[in-house]
C-alpha positions as CSV (number, residue, x, y, z in Angstrom):
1,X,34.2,-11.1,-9.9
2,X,31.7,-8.2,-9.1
3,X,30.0,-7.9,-5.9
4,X,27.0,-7.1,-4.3
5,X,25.7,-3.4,-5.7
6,X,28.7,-3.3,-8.6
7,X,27.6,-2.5,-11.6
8,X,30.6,-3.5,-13.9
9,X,29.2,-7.0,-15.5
10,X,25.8,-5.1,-16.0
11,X,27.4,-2.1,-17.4
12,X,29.8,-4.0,-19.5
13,X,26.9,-6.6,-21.1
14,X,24.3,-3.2,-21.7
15,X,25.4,0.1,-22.2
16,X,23.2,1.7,-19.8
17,X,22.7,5.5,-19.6
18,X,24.2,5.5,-15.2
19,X,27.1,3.5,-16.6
20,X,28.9,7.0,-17.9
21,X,29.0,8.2,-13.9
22,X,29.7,4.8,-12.1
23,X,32.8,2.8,-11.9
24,X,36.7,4.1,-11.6
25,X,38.5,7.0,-13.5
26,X,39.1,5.8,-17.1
27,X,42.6,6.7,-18.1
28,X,42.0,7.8,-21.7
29,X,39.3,10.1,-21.0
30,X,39.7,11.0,-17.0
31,X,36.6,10.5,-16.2
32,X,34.6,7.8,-14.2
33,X,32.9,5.4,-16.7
34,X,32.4,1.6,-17.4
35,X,33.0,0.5,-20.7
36,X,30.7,-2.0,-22.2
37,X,31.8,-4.9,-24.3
38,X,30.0,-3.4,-27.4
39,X,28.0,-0.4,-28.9
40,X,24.9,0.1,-30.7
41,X,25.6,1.4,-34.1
42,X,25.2,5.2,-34.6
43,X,23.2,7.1,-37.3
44,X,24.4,10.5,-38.9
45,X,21.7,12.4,-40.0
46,X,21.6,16.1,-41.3
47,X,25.1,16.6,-39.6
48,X,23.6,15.0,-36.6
49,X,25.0,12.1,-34.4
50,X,21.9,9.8,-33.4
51,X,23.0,7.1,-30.5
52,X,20.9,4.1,-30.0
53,X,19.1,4.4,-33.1
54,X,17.0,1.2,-32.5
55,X,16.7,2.2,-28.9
56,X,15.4,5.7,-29.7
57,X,12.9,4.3,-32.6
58,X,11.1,1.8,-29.5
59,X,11.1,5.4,-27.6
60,X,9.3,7.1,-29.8
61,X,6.7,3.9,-31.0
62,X,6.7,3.7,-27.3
63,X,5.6,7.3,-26.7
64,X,2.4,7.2,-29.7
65,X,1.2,3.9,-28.3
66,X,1.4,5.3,-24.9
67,X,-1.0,7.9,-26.3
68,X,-3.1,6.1,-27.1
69,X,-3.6,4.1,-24.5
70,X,-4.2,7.3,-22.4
71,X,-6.9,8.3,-24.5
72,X,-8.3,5.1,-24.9
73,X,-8.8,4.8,-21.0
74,X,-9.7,8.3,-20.8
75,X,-13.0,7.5,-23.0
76,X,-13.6,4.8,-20.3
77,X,-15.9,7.0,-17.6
78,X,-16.6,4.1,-15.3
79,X,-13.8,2.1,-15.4
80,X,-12.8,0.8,-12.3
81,X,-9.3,2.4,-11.0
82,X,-8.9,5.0,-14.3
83,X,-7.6,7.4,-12.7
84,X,-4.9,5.8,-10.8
85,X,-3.7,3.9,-14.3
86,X,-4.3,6.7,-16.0
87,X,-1.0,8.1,-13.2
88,X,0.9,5.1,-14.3
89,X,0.7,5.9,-18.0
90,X,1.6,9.3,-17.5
91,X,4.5,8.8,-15.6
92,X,5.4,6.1,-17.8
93,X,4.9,8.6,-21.4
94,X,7.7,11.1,-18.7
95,X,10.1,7.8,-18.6
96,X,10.2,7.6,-21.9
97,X,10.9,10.8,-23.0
98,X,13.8,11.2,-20.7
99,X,14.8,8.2,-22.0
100,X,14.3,9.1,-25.5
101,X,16.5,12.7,-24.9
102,X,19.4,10.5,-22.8
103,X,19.7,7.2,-25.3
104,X,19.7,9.4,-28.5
105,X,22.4,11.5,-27.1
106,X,20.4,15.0,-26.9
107,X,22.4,15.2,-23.3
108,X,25.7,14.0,-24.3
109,X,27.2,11.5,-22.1
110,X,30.4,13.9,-21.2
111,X,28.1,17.0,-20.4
112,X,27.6,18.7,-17.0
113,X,23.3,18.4,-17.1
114,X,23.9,14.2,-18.3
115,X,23.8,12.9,-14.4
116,X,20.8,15.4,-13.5
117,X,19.0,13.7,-17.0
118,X,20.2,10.2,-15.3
119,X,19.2,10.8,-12.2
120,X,15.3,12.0,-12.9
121,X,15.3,9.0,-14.9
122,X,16.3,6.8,-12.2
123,X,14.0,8.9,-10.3
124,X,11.0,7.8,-12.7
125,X,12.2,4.4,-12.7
126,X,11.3,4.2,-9.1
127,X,8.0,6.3,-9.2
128,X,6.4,4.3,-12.0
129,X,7.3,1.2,-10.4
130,X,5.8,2.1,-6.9
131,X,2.7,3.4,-8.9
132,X,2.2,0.1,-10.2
133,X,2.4,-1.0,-6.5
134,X,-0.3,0.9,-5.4
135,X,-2.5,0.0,-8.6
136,X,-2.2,-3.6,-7.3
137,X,-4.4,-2.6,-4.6
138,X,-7.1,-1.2,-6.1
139,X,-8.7,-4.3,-7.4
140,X,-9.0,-5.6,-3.8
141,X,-11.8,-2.1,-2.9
142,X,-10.1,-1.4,-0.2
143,X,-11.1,1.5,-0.6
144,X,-12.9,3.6,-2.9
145,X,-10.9,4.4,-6.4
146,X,-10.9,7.3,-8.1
147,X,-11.5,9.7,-4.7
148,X,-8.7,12.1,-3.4
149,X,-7.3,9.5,-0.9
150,X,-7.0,6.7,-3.4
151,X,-5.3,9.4,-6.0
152,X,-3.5,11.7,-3.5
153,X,-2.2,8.3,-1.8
154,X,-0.5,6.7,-5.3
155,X,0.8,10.4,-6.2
156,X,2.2,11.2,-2.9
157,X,4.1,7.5,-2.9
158,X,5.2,8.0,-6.3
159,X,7.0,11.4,-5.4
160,X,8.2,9.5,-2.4
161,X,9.9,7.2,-4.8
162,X,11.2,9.5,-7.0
163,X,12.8,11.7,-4.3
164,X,14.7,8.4,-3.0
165,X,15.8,7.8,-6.1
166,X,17.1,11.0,-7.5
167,X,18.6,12.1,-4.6
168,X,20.6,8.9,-4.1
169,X,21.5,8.9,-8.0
170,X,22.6,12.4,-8.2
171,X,24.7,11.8,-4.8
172,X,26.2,8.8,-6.4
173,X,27.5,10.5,-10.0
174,X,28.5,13.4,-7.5
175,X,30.3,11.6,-4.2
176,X,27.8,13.7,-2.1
177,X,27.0,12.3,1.3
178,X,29.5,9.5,1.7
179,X,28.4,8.5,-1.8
180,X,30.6,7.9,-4.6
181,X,30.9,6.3,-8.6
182,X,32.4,3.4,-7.1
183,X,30.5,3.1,-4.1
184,X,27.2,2.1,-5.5
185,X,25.6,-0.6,-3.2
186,X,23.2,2.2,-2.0
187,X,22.0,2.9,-5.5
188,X,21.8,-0.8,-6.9
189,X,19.4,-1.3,-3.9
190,X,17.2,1.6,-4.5
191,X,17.2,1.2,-8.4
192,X,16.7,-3.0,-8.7
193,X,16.3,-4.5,-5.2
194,X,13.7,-2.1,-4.2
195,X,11.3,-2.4,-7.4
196,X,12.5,-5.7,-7.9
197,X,10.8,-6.3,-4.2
198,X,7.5,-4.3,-5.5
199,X,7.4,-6.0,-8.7
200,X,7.0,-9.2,-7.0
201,X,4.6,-8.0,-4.4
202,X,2.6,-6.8,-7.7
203,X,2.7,-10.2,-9.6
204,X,1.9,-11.7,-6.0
205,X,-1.4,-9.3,-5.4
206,X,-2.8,-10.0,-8.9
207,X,-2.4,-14.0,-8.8
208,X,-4.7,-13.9,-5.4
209,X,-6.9,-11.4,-6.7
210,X,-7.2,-13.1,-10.0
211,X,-7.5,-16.9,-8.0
212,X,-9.4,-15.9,-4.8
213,X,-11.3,-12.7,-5.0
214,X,-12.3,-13.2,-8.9
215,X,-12.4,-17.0,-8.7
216,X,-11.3,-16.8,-12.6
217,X,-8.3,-18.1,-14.2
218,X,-8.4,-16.8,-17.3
219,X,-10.2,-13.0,-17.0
């Protein structure tokens, strides 16, 4: 049975891209890894392994309706909080390209630069869910949005994030700093307790801001 910060019944139900550099040394390749239970099917094309095919299609759908979006709210001069969502989509278009580069197997699994790819998107993770945090607040005017403090606040705290994150990721895959593939309570809490902790201080903020500030149900 797995315990607390052990990622071997998540890594075994999803082949996630950290699984490849947590867990113990796998004796028919030497090298740390959890195996999942079963694979996406691959796609050869022009000599060319593809990994997560269906993954990497929602990547790139994921990337053009991204741009869009960005554009859209670009056009929008006096919407309130544009710039700061404007942040969020950017670093969310980021995510999804690192995504898009580790899933389809650009970095291959087995290669030196894969926990550096892993790690920044960890790192992202992290930052776009702390962005979203700091988005929640913005409805509530408590203070002015779209000024250097309201912007320079939600991009310093996103960095913030993303520093945690990478630096305890890449310490993980590397057993730097007391940190090791199979010591990864550290990382479970910075990668799903933490956002999972902002997440619900975001769902919490926009239910009182949709019930008591807006006094509207359905907006």
């Amino acid at each position: 049975m797995s315990g607390f910060g052990d990622f071997t019944s998540i890594c075994e139900n999803a082949p996630l891209p950290l699984c490849a550099n947590v867990g113990p040394t796998l004796p028919a390749t030497n090298r740390v890894g959890i195996e999942p239970d079963c694979y996406a099917r691959n796609i050869a094309l022009a000599n060319t392994i593809i990994f997560e095919g269906a993954a990497s299609a929602m990547h790139i759908v994921a990337l053009i309706m991204t741009i869009v979006m960005i554009l859209h709210v670009r056009s929008k001069f006096t919407a309130v909080g544009r710039k700061e969502i404007l942040s969020f989509f950017y670093i969310y278009m980021l995510l999804t390209f690192i995504s898009l580069v580790v899933d389809a197997g650009v970095v291959p699994p087995a290669s030196g630069p894969f926990p550096y790819f892993v790690s920044i998107q960890n790192g992202l993770s992290n930052a776009l869910v702390t962005c979203l945090l700091i988005n929640g607040f913005v409805g509530f005017q408590l203070y002015e949005d779209g000024t250097p403090l309201s912007v320079w606040m939600m991009r310093i705290c996103s960095l913030v994030a993303f520093a945690i994150s990478f630096l305890v990721s890449l310490a993980t895959f590397k057993g730097w700093a007391g940190l090791n593939p199979t010591n990864t309570v550290g990382l479970f809490v910075v990668l799903y307790l933490l956002n999972a902790i902002e997440l619900f201080i975001y769902v919490g903020m926009q239910v009182i801001l949709v019930t008591r500030t807006l006094h509207d149900r359905w907006p």
